[in-house]
LUMZA-923649 format. One record per residue (C-alpha): residue in one letter; x, y, z. Coordinates in pm, 1 decimal. Example, Ala and Ser with C-alpha at 12.3 -4.5 7.8 and 13.67 -1.06 7.14 Angstrom:
[site "a" [1230.0 -450.0 780.0]];
[site "s" [1367.0 -106.0 714.0]];
END
This chain:
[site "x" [460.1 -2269.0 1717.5]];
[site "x" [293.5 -2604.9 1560.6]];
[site "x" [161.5 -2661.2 1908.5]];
[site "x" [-11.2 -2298.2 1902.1]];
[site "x" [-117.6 -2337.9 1574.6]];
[site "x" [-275.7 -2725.1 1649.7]];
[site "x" [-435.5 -2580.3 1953.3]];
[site "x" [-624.8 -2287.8 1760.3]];
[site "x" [-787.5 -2534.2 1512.6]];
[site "x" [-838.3 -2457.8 1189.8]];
[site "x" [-983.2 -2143.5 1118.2]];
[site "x" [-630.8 -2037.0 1217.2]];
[site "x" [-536.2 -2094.7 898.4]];
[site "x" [-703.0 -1837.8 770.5]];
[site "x" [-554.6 -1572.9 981.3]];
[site "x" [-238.4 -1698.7 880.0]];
[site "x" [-265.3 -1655.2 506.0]];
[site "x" [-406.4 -1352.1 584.3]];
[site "x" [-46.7 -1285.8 804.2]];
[site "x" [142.8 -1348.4 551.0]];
[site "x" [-21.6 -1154.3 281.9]];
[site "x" [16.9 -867.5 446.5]];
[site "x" [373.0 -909.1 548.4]];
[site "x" [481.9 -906.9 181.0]];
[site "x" [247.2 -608.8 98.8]];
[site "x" [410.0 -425.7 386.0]];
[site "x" [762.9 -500.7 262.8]];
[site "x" [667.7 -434.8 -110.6]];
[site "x" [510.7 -125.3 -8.2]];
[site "x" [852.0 -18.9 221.6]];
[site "x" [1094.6 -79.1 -90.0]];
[site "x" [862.2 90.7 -347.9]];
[site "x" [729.7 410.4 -131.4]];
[site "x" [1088.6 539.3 -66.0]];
[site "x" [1091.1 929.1 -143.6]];
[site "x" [1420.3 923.1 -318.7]];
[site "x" [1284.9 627.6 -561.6]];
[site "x" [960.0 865.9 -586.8]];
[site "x" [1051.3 1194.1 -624.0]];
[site "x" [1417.6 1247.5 -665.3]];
[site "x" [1522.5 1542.4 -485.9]];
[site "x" [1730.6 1651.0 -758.7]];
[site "x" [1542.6 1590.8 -1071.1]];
[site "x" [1355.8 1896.2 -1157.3]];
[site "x" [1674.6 2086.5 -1148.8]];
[site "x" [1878.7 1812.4 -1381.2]];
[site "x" [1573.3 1842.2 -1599.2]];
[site "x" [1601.1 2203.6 -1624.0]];
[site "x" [1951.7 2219.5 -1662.5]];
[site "x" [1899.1 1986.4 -1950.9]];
[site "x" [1593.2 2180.7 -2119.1]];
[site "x" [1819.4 2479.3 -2143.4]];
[site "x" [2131.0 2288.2 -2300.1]];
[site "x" [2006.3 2055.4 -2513.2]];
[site "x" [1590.2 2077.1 -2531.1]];
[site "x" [1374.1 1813.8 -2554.5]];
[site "x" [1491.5 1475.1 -2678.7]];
[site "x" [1335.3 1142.6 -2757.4]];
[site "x" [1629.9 1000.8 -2545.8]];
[site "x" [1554.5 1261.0 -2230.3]];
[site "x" [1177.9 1160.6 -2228.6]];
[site "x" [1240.7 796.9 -2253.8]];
[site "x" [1506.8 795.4 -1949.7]];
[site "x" [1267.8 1025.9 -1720.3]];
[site "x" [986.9 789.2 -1807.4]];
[site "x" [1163.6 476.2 -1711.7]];
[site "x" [1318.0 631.5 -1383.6]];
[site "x" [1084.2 751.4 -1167.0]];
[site "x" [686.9 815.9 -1107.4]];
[site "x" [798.3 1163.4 -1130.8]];
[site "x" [986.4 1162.0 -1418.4]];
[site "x" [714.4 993.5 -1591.6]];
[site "x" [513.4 1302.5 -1506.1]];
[site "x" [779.9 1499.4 -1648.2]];
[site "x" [799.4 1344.5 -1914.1]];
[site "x" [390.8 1403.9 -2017.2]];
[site "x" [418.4 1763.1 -1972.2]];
[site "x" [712.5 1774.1 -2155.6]];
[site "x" [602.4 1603.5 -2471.3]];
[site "x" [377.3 1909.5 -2491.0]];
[site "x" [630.8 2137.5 -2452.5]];
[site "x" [527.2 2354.6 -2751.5]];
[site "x" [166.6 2362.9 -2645.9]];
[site "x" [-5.9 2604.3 -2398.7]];
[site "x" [80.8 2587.3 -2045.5]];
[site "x" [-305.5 2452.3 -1997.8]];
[site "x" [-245.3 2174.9 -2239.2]];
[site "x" [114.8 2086.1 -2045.9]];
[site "x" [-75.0 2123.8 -1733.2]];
[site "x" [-341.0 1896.5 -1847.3]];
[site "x" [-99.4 1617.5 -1985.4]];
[site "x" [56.8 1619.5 -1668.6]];
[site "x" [-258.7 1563.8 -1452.8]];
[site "x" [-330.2 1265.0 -1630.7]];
[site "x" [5.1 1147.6 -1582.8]];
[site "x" [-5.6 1258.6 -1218.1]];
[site "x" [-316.7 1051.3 -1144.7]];
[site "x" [-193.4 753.9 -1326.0]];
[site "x" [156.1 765.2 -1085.4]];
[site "x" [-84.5 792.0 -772.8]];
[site "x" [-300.8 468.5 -891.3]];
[site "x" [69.4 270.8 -916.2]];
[site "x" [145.9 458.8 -554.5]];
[site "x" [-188.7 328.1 -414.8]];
[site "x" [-143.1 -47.1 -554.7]];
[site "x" [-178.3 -322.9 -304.5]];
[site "x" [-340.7 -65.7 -42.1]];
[site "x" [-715.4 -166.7 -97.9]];
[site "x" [-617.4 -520.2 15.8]];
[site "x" [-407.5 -426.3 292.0]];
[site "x" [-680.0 -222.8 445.4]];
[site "x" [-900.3 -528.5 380.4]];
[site "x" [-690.5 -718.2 584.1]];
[site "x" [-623.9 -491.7 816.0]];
[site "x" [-1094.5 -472.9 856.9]];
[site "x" [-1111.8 -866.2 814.6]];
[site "x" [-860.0 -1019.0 1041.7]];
[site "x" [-1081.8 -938.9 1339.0]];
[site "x" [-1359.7 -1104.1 1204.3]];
[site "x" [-1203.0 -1384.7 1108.8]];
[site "x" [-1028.4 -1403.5 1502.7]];
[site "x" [-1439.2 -1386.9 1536.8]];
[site "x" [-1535.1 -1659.2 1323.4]];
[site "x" [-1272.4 -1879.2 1502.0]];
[site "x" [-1403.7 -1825.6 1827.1]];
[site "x" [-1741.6 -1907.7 1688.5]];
[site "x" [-1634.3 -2204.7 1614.4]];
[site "x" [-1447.0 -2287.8 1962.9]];
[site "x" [-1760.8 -2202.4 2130.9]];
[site "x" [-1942.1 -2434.0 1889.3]];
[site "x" [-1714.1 -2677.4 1994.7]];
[site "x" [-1789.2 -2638.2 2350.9]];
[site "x" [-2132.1 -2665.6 2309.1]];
[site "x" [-2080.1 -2980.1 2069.2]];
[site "x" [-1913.7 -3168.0 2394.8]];
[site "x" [-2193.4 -3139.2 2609.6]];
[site "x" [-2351.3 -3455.4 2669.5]];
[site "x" [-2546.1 -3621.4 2951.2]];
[site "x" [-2248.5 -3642.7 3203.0]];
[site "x" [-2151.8 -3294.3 3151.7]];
[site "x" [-1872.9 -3201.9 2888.8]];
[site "x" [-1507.7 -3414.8 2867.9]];
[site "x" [-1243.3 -3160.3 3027.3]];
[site "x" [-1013.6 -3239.2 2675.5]];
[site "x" [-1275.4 -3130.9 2450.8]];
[site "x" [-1389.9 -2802.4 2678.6]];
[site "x" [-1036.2 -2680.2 2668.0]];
[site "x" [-969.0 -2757.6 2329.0]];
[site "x" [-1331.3 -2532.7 2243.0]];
[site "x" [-1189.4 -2298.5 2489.7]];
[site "x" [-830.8 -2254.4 2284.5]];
[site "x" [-978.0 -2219.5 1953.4]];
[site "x" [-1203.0 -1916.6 2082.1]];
[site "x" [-951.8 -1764.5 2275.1]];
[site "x" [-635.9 -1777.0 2000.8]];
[site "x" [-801.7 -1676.6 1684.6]];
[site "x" [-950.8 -1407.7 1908.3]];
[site "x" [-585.7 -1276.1 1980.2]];
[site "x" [-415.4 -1365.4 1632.3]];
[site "x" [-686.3 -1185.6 1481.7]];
[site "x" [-601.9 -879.0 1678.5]];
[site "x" [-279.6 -925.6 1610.8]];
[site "x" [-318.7 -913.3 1256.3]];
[site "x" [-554.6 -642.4 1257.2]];
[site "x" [-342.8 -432.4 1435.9]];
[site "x" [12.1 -378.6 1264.5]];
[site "x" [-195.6 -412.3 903.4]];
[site "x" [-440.2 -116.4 1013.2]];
[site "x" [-78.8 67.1 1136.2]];
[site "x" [85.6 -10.5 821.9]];
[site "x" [-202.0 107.4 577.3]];
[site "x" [-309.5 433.9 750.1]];
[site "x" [88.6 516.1 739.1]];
[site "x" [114.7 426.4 320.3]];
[site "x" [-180.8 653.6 271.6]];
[site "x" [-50.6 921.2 430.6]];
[site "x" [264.2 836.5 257.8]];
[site "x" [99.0 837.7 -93.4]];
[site "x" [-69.1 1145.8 -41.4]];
[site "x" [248.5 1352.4 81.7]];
[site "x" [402.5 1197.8 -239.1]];
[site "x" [123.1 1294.6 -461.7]];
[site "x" [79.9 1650.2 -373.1]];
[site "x" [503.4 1719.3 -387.5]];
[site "x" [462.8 1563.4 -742.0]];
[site "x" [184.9 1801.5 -815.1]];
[site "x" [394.0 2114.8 -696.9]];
[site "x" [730.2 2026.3 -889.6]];
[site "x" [537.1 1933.7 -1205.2]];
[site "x" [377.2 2308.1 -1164.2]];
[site "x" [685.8 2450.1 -1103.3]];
[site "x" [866.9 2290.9 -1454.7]];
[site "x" [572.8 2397.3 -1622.8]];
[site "x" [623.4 2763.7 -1494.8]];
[site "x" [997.4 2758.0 -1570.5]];
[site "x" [917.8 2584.7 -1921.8]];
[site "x" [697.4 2879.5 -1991.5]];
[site "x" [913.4 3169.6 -1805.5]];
[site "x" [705.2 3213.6 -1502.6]];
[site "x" [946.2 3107.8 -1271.5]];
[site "x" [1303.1 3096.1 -1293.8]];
END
């Protein structure tokens, strides 16, 4: 691997960072996006349940807002319990978008990885042609220093790609993840609001 790395030059370095940067915003991104850890299949009806035992309590708003993005959603509407359904509704759209912002954290820079990697692949292979250029001389260039310009070009051309690649993969797939989370959030914080107010049972 040193080898590899030693024959790219140095604007590998760059990729690398780059690697590894996205690596742990792919992993973060796994543990955090899980559905269950989202939007708890169960929690609209526990919530329910509760509402018609017990009612609202400080204690039941603190514990949905600490437990999930969509029990903080909950949660807003259900502060304003004893207002309108339009006020609810509202409290909860606020809440909603502020649960899709923490959903969408970290995705702006993977997709900037994911547009950048190539071009920096680009800029090393810039430089490896540079470098072939740069050992040209009056006998004709040294065979060392040709394949050494030759390396550089040719494996941040590839580690780019294969940077790009997975990143691009991985940040089209937590979109579509966010926004499949964001609009069932959306429909189960309508539907408590409708129960709440007896449009729904």
């Amino acid at each position: 691997m040193f080898t590899l790395i030693e024959a790219a030059g140095w604007p590998i370095y760059l990729l690398l960072i780059a690697s590894l940067v996205a690596v742990t915003l792919i992993t973060e991104r796994s543990l955090f996006l899980r559905h269950k850890k989202i939007v708890p299949p169960t929690l609209i009806d526990e919530v329910v349940q509760e509402l018609k035992q017990r009612g609202v309590s400080q204690q039941m708003l603190t514990r949905l807002s600490e437990g999930s993005p969509l029990g903080k959603v909950f949660a807003a509407g259900l502060k304003n319990i004893k207002s309108a359904p339009e006020v609810m509704k509202e409290s909860i759209e606020e809440a909603g978008r502020g649960a899709a912002h923490d959903l969408e954290r970290f995705l702006t820079t993977l997709g900037t990885i994911a547009s950048i990697s190539p071009l920096l692949g680009l800029f090393g292979t810039v430089i490896g042609m540079i470098e072939i250029f740069g050992s040209q001389n009056a006998g004709g260039a040294a065979p060392a220093e040709l394949a050494h310009g030759i390396s550089v070009a040719l494996y941040n051309t590839a580690f780019g790609l294969i940077v790009a690649v997975p990143s691009m993969i991985a940040y089209r797939h937590f979109r579509a993840q966010v926004d499949s989370l964001t609009i069932e959030m959306e429909q189960q914080a309508i539907k408590l609001v409708e129960v709440v107010h007896g449009e729904r049972k």
